[in-house]
N, C-alpha and C positions, 0 to 999 in steps of 0.2 A: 504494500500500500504506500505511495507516494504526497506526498505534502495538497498535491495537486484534490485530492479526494478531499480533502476537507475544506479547502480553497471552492470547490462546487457544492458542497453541502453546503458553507455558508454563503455563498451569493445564492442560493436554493431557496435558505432562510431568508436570507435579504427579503427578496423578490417575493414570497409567499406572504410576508409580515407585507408589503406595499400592497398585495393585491385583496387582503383582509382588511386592511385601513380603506381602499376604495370601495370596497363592495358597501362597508359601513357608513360612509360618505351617501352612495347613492341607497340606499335602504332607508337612511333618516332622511333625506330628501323626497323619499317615492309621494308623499303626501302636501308636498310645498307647490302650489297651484300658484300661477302667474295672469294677472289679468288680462282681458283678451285679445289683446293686440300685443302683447310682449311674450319673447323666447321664453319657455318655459325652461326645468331643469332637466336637463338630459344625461341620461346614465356615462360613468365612464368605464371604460375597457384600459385595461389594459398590452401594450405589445410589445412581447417577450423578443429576446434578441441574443445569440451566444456572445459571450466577450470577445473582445479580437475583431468584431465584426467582419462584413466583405467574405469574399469567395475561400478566402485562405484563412481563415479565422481557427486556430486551434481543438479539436476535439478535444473535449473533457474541461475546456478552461473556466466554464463559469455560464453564470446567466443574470440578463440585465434589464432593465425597465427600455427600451429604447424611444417611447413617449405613450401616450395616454391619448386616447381618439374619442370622441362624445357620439353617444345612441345616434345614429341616422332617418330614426324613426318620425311615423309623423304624429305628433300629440293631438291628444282628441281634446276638442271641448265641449265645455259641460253649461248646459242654461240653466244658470242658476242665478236669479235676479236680487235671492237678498243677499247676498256673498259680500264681503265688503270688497273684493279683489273685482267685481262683472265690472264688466266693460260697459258703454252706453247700450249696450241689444243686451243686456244680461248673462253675459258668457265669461265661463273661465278656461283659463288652458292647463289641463293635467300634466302632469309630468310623464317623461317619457322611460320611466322604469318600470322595467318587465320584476317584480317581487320576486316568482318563481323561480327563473332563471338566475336572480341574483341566489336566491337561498342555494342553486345545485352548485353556484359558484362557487360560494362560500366552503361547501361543505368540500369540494375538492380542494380550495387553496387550502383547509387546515389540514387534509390530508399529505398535501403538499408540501406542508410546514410541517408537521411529523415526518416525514420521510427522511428531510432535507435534515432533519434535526440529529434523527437516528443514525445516516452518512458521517454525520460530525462526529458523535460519541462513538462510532465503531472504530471510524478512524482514530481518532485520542485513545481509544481501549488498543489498538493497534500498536499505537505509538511506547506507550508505558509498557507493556509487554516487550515488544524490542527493546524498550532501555531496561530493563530486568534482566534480560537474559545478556545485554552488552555485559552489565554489572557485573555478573555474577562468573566470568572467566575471569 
């Protein structure tokens, strides 16, 4: 096992921990309704990208946030005339977060984040064990 393996466990981490803080970003926002003429809030995504980047970018080196892209979706509105947000026709604009989608999200980046975590500690249990047995001649 090489230094390299835990060097991808924690950018794993890294990247799991950012992709938990967004989904919880767009979750507390699924309910923030924008009045009817203005951009509502739209989910974000994130996209992942190996380090090194480009065609020759290093197998095994890591993984990085490469930017954050918003829902493309088109927000529905809602007539609703006593709202303090209605527009002059009594319309609001919902937000453009899928809940569902976000909750399967979630549940893989903590998966993710387990994973990434367990790569680290195998590798550290890895590490300590080679300095034991260096030791010990």
């Amino acid at each position: 096992m090489s230094f390299s393996s835990m060097n991808i466990g924690r950018t794993g981490v890294g990247f799991a921990h950012h992709w938990l803080d967004t989904i919880a970003h767009n979750i507390a926002n699924a309910n923030t309704v924008a009045p009817g003429g203005e951009e509502p809030f739209r989910a974000l995504q994130l996209v992942a990208r190996p380090l090194g980047g480009g065609p020759f970018a290093s197998t095994g080196s890591g993984v990085h946030v490469a930017q954050q892209v918003r829902d493309g979706g088109d927000p529905a509105r809602t007539y609703d005339p006593d709202h303090p947000l209605a527009d002059e026709q009594g319309t609001v604009t919902q937000p453009v977060v899928d809940l569902g989608s976000q909750m399967v999200d979630m549940m893989i980046a903590q998966r993710a984040y387990q994973a990434n975590l367990r790569t680290v500690e195998s590798a550290k249990e890895a590490y300590q064990a080679a300095l034991r047995l260096g030791g010990s001649q």
